[in-house]
Structures are given as structure tokens and as C-alpha cells.
Backbone of each chain as ProteinMPNN parsed JSONL, in Angstrom:
{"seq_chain_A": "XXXXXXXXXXXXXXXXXXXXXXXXXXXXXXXXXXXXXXXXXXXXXXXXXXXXXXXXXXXXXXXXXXXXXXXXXXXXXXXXXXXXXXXXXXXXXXXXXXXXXXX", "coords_chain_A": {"N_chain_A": [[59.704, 11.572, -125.354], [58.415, 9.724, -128.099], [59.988, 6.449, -128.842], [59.786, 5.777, -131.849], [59.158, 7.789, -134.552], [56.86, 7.732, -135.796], [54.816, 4.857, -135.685], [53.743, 1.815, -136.749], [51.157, -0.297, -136.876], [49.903, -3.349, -138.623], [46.775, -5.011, -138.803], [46.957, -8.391, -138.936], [45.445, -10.605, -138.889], [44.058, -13.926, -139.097], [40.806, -15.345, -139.69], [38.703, -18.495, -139.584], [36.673, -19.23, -139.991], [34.569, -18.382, -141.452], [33.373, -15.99, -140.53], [34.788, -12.39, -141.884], [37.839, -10.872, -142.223], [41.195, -9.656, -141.728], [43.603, -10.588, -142.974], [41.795, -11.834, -144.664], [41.811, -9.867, -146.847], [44.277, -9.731, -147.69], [46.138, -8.261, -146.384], [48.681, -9.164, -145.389], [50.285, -9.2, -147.456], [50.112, -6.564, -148.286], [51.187, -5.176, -145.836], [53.808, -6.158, -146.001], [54.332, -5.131, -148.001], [53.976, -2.316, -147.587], [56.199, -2.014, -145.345], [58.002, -2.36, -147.079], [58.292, -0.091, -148.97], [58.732, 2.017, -146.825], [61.257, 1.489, -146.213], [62.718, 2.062, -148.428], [61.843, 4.494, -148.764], [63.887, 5.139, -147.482], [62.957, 6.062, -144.497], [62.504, 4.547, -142.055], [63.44, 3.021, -139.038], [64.676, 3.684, -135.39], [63.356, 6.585, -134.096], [62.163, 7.205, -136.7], [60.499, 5.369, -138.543], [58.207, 2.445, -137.998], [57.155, -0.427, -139.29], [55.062, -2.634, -138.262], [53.806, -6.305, -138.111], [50.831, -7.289, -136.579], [48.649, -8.545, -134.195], [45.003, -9.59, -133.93], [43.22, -6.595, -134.504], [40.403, -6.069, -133.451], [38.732, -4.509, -135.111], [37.066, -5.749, -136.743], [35.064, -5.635, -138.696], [35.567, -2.951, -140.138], [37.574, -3.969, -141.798], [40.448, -4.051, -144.346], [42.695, -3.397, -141.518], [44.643, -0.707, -140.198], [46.968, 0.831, -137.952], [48.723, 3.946, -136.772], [50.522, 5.228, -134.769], [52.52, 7.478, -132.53], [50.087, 9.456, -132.269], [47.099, 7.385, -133.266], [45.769, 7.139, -135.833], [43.32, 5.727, -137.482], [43.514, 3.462, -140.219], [41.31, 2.134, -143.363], [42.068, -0.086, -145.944], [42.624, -0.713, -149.995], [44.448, -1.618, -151.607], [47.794, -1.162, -153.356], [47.983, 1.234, -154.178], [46.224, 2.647, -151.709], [48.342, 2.327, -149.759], [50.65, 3.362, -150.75], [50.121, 5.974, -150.613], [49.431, 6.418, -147.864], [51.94, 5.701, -147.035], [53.389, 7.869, -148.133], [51.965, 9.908, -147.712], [51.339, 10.185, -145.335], [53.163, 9.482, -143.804], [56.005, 10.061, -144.446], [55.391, 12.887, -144.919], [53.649, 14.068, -142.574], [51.12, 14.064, -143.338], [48.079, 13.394, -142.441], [46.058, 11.091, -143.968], [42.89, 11.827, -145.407], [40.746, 10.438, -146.644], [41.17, 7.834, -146.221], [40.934, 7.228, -143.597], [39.29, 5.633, -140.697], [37.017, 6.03, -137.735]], "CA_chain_A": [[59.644, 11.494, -126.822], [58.357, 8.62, -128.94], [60.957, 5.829, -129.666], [59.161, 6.001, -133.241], [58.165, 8.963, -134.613], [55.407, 7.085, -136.154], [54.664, 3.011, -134.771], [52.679, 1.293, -137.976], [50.775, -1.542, -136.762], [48.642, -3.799, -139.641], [46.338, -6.221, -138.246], [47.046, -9.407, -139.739], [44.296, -11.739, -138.014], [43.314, -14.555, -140.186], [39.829, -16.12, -139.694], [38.858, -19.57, -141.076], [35.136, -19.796, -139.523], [33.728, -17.878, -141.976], [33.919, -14.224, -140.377], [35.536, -11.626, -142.167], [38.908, -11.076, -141.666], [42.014, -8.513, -142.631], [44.087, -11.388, -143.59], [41.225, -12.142, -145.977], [41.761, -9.125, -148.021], [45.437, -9.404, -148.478], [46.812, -7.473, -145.413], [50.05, -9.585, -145.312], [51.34, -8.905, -148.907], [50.432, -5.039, -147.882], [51.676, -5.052, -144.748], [55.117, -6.158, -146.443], [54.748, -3.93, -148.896], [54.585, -0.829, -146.609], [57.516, -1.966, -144.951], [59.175, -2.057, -148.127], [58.316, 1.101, -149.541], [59.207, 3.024, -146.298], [62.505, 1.298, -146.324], [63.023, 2.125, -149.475], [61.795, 6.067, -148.402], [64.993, 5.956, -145.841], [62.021, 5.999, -143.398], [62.351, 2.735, -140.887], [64.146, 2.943, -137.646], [64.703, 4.442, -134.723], [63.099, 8.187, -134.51], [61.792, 7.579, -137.588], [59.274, 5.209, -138.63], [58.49, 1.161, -137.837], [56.034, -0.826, -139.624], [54.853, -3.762, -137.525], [52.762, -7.254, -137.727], [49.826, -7.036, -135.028], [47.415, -9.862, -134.033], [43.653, -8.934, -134.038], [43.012, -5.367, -133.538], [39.211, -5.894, -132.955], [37.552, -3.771, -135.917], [37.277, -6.561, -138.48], [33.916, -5.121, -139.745], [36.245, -2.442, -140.833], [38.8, -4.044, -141.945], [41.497, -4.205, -143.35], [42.838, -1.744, -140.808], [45.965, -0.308, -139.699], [46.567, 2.058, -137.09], [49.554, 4.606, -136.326], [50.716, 5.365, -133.332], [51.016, 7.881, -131.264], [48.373, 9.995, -133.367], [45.906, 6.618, -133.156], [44.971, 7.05, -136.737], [43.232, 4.502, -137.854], [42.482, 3.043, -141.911], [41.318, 1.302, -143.663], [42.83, 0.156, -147.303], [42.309, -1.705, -150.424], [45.617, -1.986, -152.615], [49.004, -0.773, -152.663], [47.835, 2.136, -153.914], [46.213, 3.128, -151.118], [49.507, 2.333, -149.278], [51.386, 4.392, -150.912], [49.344, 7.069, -150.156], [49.354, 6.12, -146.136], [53.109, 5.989, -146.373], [53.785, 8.994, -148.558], [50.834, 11.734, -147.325], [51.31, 10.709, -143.749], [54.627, 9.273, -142.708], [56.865, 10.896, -145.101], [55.293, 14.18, -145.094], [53.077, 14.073, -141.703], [49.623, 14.872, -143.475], [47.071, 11.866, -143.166], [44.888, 10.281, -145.198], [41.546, 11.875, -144.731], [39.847, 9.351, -147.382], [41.131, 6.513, -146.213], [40.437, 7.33, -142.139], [38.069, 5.082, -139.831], [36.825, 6.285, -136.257]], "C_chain_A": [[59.414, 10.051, -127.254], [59.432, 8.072, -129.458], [61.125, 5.742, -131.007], [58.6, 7.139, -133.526], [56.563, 8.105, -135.154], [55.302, 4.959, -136.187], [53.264, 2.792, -135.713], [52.294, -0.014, -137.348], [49.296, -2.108, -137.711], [47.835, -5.174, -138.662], [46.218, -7.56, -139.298], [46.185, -10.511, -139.699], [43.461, -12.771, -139.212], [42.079, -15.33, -139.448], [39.522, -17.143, -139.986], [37.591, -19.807, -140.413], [34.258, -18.792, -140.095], [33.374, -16.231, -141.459], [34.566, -13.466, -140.815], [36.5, -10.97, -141.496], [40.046, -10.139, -142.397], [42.975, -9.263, -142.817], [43.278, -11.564, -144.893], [40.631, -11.384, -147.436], [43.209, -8.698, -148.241], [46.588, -8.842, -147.513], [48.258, -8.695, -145.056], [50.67, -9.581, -146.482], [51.393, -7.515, -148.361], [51.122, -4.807, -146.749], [53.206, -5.17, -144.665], [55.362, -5.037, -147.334], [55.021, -2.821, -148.21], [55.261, -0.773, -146.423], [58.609, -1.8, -145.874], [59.884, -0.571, -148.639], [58.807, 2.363, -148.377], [60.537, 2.672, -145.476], [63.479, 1.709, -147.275], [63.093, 4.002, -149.494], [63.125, 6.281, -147.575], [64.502, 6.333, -144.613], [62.314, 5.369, -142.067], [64.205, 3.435, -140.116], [63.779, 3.706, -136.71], [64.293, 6.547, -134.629], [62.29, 8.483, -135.662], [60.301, 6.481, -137.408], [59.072, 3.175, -138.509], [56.848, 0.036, -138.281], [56.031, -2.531, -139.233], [53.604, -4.766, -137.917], [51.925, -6.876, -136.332], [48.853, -8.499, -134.965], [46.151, -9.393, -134.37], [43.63, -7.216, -133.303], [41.659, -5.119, -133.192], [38.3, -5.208, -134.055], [37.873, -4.579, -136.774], [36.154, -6.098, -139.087], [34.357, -4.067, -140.889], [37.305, -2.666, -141.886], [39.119, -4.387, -143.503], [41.827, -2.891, -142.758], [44.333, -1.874, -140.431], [45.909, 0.732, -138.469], [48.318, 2.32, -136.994], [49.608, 5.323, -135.328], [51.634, 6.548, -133.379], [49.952, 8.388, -131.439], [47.282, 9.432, -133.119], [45.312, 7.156, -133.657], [44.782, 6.356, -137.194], [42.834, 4.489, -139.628], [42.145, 2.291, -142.31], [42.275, 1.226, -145.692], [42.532, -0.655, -148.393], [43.648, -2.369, -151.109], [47.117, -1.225, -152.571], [49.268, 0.953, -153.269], [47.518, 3.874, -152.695], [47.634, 3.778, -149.833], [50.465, 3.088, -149.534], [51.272, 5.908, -150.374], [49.501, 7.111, -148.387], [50.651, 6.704, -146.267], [53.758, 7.732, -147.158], [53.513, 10.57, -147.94], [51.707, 11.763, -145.625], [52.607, 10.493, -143.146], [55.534, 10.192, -143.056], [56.704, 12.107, -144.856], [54.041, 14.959, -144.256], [51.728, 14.668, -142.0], [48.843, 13.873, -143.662], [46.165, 12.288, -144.135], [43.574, 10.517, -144.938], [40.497, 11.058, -145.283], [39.778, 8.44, -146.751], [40.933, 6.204, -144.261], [39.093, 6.608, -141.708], [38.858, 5.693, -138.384], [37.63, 5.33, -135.365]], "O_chain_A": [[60.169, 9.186, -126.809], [60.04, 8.668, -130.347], [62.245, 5.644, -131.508], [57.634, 7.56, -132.889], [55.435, 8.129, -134.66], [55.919, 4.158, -136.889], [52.157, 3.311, -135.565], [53.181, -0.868, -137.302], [48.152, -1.659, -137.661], [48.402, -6.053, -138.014], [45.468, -7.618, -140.273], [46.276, -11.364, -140.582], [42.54, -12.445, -139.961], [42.452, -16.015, -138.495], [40.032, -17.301, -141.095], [37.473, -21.023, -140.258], [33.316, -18.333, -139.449], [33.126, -15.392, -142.325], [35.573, -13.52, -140.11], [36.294, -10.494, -140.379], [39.866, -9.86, -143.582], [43.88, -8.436, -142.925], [43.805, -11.49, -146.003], [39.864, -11.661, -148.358], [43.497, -7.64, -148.799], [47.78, -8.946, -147.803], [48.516, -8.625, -143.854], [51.803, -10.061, -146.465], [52.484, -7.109, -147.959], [51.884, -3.857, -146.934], [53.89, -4.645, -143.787], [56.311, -4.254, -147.388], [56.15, -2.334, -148.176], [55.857, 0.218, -146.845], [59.726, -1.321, -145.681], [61.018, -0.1, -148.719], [59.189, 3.459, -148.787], [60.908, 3.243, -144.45], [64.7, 1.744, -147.115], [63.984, 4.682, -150.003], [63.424, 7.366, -147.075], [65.205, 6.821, -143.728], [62.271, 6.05, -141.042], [65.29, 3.914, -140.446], [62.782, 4.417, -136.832], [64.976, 7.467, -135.08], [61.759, 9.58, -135.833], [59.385, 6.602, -136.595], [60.003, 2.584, -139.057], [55.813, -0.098, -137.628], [56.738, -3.411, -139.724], [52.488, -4.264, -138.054], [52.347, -6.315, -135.321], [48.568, -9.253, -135.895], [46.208, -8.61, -135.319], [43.885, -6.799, -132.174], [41.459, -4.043, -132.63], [37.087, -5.346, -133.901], [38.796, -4.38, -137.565], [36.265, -6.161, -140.311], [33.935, -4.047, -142.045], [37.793, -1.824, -142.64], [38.212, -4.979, -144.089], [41.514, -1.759, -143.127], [45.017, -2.896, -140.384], [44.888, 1.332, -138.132], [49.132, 1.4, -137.082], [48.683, 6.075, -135.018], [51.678, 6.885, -134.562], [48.904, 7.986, -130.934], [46.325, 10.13, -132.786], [44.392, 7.79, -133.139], [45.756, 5.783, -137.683], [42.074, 5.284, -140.182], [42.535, 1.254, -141.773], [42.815, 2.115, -146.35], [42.019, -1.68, -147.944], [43.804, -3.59, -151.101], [47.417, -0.704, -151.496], [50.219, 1.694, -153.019], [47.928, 5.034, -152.636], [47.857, 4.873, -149.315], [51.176, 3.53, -148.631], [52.095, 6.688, -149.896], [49.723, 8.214, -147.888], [50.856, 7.849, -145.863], [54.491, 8.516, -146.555], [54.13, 11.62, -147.763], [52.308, 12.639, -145.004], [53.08, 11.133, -142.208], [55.923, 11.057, -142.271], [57.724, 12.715, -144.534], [53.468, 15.962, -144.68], [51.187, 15.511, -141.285], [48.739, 13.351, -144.772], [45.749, 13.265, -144.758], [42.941, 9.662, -144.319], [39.452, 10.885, -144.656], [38.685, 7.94, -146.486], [40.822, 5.073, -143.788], [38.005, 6.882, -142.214], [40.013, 5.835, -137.983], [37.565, 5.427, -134.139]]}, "seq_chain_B": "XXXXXXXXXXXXXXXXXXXXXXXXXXXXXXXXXXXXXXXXXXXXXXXXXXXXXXXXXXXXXXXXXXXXXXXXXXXXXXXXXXXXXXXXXXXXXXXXXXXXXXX", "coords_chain_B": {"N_chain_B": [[39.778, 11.539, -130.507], [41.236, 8.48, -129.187], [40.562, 5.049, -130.129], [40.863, 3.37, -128.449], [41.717, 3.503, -125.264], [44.201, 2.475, -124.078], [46.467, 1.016, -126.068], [47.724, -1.676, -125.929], [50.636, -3.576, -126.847], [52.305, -6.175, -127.257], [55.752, -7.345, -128.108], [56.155, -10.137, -129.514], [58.512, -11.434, -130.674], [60.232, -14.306, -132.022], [63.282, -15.942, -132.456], [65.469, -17.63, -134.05], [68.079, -17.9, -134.022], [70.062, -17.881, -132.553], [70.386, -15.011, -131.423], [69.225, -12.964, -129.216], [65.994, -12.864, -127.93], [62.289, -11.657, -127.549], [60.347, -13.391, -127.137], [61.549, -15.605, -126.334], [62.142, -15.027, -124.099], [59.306, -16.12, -122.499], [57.367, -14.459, -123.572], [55.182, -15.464, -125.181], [53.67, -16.74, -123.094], [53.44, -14.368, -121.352], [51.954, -12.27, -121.995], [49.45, -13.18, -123.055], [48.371, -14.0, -120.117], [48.859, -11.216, -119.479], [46.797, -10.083, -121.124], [44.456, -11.512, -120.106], [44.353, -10.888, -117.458], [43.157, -7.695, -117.772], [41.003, -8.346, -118.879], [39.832, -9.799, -117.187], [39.471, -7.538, -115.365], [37.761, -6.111, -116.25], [38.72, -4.29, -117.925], [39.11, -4.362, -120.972], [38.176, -3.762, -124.003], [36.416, -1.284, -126.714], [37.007, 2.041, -126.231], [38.312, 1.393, -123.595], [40.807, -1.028, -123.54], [43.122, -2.257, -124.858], [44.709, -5.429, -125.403], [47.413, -6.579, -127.33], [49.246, -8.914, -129.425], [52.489, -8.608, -131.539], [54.546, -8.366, -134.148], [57.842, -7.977, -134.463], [59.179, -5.542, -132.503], [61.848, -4.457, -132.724], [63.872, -4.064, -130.21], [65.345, -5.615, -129.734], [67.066, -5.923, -127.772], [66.456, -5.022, -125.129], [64.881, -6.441, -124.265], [62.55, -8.782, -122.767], [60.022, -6.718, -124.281], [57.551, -4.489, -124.369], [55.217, -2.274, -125.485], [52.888, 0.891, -124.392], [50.439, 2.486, -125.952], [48.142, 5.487, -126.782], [50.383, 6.936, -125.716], [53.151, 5.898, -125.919], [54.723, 4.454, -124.386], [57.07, 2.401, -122.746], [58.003, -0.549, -121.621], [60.31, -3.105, -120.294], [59.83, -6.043, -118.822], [59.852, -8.886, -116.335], [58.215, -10.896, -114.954], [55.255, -12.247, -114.136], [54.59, -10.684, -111.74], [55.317, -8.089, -112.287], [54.041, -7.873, -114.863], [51.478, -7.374, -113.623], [51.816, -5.457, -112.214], [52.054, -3.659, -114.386], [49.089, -3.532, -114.987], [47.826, -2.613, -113.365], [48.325, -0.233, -111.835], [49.346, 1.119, -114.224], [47.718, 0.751, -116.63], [44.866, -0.037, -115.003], [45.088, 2.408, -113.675], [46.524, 4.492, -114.702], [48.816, 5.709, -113.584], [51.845, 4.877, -114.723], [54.679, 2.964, -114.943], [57.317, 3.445, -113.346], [59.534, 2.206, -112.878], [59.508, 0.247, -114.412], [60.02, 0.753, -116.594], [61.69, 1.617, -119.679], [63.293, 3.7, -122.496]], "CA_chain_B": [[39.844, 10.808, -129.742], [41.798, 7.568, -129.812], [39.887, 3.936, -130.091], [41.13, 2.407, -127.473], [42.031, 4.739, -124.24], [45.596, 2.276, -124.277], [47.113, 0.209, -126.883], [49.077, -2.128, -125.805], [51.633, -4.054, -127.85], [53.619, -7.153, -126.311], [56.805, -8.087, -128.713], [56.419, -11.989, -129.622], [59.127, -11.928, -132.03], [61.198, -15.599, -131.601], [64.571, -16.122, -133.633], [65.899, -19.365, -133.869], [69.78, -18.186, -134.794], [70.971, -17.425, -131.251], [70.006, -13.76, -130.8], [68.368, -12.869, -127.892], [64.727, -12.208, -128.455], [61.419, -11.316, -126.538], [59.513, -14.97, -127.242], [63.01, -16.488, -125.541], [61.407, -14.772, -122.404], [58.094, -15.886, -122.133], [56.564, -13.315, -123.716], [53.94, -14.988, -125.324], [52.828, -16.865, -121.699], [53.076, -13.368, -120.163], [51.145, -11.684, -123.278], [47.921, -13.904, -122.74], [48.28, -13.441, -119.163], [48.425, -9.407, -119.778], [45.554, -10.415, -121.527], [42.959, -12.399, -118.997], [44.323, -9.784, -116.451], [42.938, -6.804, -118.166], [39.356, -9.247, -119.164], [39.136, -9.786, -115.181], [39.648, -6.192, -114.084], [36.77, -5.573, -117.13], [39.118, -3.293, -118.988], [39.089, -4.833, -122.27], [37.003, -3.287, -125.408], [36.619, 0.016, -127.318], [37.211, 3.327, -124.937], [39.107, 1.203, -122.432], [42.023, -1.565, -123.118], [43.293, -3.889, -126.185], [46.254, -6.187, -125.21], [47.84, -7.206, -128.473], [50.114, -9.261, -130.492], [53.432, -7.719, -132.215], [55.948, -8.836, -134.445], [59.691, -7.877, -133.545], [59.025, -4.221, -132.333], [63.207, -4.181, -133.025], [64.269, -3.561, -129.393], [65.382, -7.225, -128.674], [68.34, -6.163, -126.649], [66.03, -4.939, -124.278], [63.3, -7.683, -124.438], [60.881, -8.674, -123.202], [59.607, -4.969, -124.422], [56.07, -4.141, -124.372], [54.558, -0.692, -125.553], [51.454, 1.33, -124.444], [49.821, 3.802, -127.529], [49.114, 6.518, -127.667], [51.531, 7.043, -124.533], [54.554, 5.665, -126.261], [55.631, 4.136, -122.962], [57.822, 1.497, -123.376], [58.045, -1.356, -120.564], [60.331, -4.22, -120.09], [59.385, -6.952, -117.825], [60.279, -10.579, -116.004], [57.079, -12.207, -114.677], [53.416, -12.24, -113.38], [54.512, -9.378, -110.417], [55.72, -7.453, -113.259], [52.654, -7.526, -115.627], [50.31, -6.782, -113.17], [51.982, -3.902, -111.896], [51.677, -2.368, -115.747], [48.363, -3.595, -115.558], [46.82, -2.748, -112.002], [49.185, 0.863, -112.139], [49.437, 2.393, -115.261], [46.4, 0.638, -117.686], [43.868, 0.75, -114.784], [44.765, 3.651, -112.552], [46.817, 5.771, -115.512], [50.398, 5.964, -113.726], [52.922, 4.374, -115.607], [54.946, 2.583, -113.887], [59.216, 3.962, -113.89], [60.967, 1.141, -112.37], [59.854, -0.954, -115.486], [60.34, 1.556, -118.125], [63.035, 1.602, -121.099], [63.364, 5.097, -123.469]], "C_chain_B": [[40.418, 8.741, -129.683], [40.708, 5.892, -129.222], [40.038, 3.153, -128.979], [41.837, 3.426, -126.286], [43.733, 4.195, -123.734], [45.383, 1.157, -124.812], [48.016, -1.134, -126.797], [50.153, -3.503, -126.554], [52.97, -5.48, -127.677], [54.648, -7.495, -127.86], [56.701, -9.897, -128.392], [57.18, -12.48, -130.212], [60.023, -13.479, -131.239], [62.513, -15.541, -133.2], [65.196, -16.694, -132.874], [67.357, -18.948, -133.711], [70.663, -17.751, -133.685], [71.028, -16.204, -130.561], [68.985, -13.794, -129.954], [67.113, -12.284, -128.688], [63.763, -12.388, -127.67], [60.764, -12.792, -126.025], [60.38, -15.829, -126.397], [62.405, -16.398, -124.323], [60.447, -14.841, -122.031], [57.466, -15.09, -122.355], [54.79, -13.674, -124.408], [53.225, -15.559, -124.295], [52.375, -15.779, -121.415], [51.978, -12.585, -121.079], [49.496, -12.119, -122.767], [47.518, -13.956, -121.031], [47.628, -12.291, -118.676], [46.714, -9.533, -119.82], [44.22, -10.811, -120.79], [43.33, -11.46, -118.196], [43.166, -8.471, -117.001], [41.163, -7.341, -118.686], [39.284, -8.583, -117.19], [38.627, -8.384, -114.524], [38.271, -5.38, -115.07], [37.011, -4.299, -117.166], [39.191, -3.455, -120.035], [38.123, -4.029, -122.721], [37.147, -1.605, -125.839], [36.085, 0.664, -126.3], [38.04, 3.134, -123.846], [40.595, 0.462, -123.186], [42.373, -2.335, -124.187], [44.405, -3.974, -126.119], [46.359, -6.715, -126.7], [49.073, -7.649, -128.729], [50.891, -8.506, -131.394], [54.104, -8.774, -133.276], [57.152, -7.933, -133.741], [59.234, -6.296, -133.396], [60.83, -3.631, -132.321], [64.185, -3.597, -131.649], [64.459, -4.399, -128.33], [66.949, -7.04, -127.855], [67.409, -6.035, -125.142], [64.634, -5.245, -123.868], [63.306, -8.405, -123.124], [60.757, -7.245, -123.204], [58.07, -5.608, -124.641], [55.833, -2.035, -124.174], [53.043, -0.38, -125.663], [51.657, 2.363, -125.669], [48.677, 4.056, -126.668], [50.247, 7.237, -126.671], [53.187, 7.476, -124.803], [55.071, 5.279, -125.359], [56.118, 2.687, -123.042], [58.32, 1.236, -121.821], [59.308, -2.812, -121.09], [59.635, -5.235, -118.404], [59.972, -8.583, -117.479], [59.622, -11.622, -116.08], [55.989, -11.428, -114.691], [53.708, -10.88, -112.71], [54.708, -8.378, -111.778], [54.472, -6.791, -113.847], [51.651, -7.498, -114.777], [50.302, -5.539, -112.356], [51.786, -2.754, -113.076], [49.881, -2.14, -115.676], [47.516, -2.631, -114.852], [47.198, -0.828, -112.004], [48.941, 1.61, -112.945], [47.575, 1.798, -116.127], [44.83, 1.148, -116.249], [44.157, 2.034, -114.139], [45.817, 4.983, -113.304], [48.043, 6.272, -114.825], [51.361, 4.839, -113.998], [53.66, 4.056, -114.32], [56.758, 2.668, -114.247], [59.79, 2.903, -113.457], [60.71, -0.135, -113.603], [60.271, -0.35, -117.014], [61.522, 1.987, -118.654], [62.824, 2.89, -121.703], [63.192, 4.849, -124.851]], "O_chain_B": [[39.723, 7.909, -130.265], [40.262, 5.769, -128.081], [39.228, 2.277, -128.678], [42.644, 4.213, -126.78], [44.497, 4.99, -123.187], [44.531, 0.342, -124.458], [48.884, -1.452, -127.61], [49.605, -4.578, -126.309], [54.165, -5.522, -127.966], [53.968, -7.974, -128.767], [57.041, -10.596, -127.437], [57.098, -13.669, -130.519], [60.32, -13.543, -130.046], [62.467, -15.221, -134.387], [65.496, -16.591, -131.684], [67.993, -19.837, -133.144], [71.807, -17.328, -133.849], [71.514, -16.087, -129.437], [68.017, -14.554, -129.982], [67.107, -11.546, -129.673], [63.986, -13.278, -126.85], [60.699, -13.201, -124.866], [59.871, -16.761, -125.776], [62.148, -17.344, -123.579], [60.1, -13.982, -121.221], [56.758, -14.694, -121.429], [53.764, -12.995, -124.37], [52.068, -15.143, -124.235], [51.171, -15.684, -121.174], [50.955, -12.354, -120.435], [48.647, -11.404, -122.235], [46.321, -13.947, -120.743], [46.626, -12.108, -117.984], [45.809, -9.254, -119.034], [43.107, -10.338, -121.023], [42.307, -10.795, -118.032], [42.149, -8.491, -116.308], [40.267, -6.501, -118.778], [38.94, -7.639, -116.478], [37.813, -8.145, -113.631], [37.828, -4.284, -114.727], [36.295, -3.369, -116.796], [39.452, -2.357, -120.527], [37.257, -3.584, -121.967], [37.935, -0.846, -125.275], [35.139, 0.314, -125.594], [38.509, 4.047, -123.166], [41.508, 1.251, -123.427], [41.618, -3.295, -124.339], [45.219, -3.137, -126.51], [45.376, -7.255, -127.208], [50.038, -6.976, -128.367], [50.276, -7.717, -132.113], [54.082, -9.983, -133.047], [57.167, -7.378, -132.643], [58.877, -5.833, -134.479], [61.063, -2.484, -131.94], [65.11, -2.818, -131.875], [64.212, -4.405, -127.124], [67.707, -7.933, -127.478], [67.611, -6.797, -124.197], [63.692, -4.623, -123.377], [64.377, -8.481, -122.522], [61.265, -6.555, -122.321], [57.643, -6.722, -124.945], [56.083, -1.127, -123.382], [52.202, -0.872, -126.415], [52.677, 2.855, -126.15], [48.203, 3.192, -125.93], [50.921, 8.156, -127.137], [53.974, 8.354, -124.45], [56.212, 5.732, -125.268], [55.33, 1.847, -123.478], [58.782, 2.051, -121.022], [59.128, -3.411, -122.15], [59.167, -4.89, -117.32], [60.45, -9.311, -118.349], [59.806, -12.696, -116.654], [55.806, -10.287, -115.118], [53.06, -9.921, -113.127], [53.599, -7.955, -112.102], [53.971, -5.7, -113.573], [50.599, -7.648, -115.4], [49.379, -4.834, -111.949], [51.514, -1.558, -112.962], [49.315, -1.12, -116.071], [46.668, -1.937, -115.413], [46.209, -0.12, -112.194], [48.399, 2.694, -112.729], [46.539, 2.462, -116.089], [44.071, 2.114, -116.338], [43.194, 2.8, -114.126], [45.953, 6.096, -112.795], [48.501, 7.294, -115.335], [51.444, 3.902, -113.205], [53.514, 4.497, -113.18], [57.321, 2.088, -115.175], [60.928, 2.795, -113.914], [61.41, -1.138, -113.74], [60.658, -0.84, -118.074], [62.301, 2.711, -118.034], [61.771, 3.316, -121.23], [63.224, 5.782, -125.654]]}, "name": "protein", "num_of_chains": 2, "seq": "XXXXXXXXXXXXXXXXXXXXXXXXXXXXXXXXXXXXXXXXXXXXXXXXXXXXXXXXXXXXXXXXXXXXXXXXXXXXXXXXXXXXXXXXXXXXXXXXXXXXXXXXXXXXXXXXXXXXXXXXXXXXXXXXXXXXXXXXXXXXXXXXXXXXXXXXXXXXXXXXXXXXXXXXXXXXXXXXXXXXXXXXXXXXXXXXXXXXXXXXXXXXXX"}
């Protein structure tokens, strides 16, 4: 069994050579925010749900991206709207996000 | 089908205030290590291998931790012999390896 039912990792990877980057659309205010809001759900811990910093996850063309684990669904996102939506549809109530889904 | 055929996740968290934590143990030497191991054996990139960067994955009693996705397999480790038995073992040849694995 998964230590997490669901393992949130945001890629935080900042750029500064001019490559686009999921730092350079905000992904560390959201990336707090999530954690907030599914602390705030009674979500976060053990069994339940753990929303993590990540280094580069490699799809910056996509980005910003997230991915959940074990599932390895990946999104992308723009605002904390969307976020809500991530943590509500899919963690809370295990139905992803088919809008906001990348391959 | 998931982006990466394993995930893997090293804990870098460091904390200054006297609690034990993964970064205390060399984690991010062994991390970038992980890392050029898994280049060499030309497992890296989408379908095969992405070593990554964590924050605190919250399981600093039993740190250094490191987790494969979508697996969920959850490794501690010491050294070099260590990480190249996850690497050589479970990432290329797909058995996990029990004498390093945590629950």
C-alpha cells in the first residue's frame, strides 16, 4: 500500500537563461497554496495526501506542471483556481481533472 | 501510461534546529550521484528514468528516504553501494530491492 494515498509533486525549477520555466509562472505561491488548501481539507498526512516541492521535472514546454503519484497524472495549471479544482475533483473526491491533464 | 517508467524522488530536506533530517546524510551528494548513475547506464529521459529533487517527503526519522512512482517503493539508504543497488536492481532490471526498503 502507498505511504500516501496520493504523493503531489509541483515542479518548482527556476530558469534565469531565458528558457521557460514553472517557477516563471508562479508555481511556488501555488504550490503553497495547494498545500494550504489540502491542509485546510483535513487532507495532508500519512494515508492521506502530501503535497511536495520537486526540482525540474523535465516538461517545461508544458509547464507549469504537477504530477500525482501513484496514478502519474500529470497537469498543467494557471491560477489557484485551477488548484482548487486539482485538489477538490481529484484528491478529495478521487475524480481528476480531465481539462487540466497533460500526457 | 505513466511518463516516466520510474519516478524517483530523493528527500533533500535540511533543518538547521537539531532534528534529524535527510540533507544531514548526504543526501544531496548521493542524489546527484543517483543521478550520473542512471545518465551512464542511459536510463534517463521520457519512457525510462527521472532522478529528482524533493522537499521534506515528512519521513525524516527514517532518512535518508528516497521514493520510486508509480511503485510507491520507499528506500532508505547509507552510501554509493547502496544507491547503486536501487539503481543497477530495481530502476534497471525492475526488482526492488527489500533489504533497503521502509513501509
Amino acid at each position: 500500500m502507498s505511504h500516501f494515498q496520493h504523493h503531489v509533486f509541483f515542479c518548482l525549477n527556476r530558469r534565469d537563461e531565458g528558457r521557460d520555466c514553472c517557477a516563471c509562472h508562479d508555481a511556488e505561491r501555488l504550490q503553497a497554496y495547494a498545500k494550504d488548501r489540502v491542509k485546510q481539507l483535513g487532507l495532508a498526512g500519512p494515508g492521506k495526501v502530501r503535497v511536495n516541492k520537486a526540482g525540474c521535472l523535465d516538461r517545461c514546454e508544458l509547464g507549469p506542471v504537477v504530477v500525482v503519484y501513484p496514478e502519474a497524472i500529470w497537469y498543467t495549471y494557471v491560477d489557484e483556481k485551477d488548484i482548487d479544482e486539482i485538489v477538490e475533483s481529484h484528491l478529495l473526491n478521487g475524480r481528476p481533472v480531465e481539462r487540466l491533464m497533460i500526457e
